[in-house]
N, C-alpha and C positions, 0 to 999 in steps of 0.2 A: 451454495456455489462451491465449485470444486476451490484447491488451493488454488490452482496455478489458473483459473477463472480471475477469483480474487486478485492475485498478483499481476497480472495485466490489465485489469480495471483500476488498478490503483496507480501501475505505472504510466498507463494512459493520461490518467487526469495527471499526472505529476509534470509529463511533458514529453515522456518516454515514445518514439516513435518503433516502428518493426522497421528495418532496413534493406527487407529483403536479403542483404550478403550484407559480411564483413572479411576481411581479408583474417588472414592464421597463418602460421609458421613465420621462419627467420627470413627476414629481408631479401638475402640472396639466393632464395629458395623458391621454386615457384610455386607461386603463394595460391594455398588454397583455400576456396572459399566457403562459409558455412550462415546458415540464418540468425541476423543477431539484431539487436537495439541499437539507436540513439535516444542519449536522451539528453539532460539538456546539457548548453553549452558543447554539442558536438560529441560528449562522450560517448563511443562503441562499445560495445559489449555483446559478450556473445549468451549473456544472461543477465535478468533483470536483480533487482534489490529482491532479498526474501523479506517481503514486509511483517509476512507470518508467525516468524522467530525474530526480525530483529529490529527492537527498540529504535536504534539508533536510526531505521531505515526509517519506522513509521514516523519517527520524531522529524523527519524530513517531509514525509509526505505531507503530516497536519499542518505543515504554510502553506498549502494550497487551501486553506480554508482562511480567505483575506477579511472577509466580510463577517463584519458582527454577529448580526442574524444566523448567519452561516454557523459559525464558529458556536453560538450557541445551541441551534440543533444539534452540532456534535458531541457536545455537552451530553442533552439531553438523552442522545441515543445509546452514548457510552455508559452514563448513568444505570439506564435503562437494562443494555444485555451484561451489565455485572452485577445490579442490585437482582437479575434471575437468577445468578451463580449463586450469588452468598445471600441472603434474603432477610438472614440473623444481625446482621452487620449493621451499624449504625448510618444513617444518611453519608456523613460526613466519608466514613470509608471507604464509599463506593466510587468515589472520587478518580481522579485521571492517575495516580500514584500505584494505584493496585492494579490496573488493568494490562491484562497482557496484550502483546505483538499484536496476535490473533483479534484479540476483543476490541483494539482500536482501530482494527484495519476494516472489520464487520461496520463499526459504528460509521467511520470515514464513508464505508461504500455505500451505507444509510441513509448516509446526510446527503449524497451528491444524487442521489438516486440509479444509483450503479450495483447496487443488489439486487440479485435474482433470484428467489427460491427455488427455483426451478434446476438452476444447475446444478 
């Protein structure tokens, strides 16, 4: 999948809608308009989270994995596309601490079945 593939499958499940418009510029300005998000709670934006680079995004998105089950495929897939990176590593390493933005957003889109090889 492309990034910016990834990053709207992710912000999707997260709750992220496309808006069609958002308003831009100063209040007394007439305001012009460009293509942006909501996501949850009403927030606008005229760009989504980079889940790709940042932690903190992804660390947001993994509560949409409520369910046990759920939650342990994620495990399992994260597991799975770092123990191909480092393969020397011992079990315990390959663990949720080591893996990047990128490796957890892959595994995330894994588990929901939201990846596509294709893109």
């Amino acid at each position: 999948m492309t990034p910016e593939a990834q990053r709207i499958a992710i912000a999707e499940a997260c709750g992220w809608r496309h808006s069609g418009k958002t308003l831009l510029g100063h209040p007394e300005e007439k305001r012009a308009t460009a293509p942006g998000w909501i996501g949850p709670g009403s927030l606008y934006r005229n760009y989504l989270p980079d889940y790709l680079i940042d932690l903190n995004a992804m660390h947001g998105a993994e509560k949409v994995l409520t369910n046990v089950d759920v939650a342990a495929e994620y495990s399992r897939q994260l597991i799975a596309i770092y123990s191909v990176l480092h393969p020397s590593r011992p079990f315990i390493e390959t663990f949720y601490w080591h893996a990047t933005a990128a490796q957890r957003a892959e595994a995330l889109l894994r588990t929901i079945g939201k990846w596509d090889d294709s893109k």
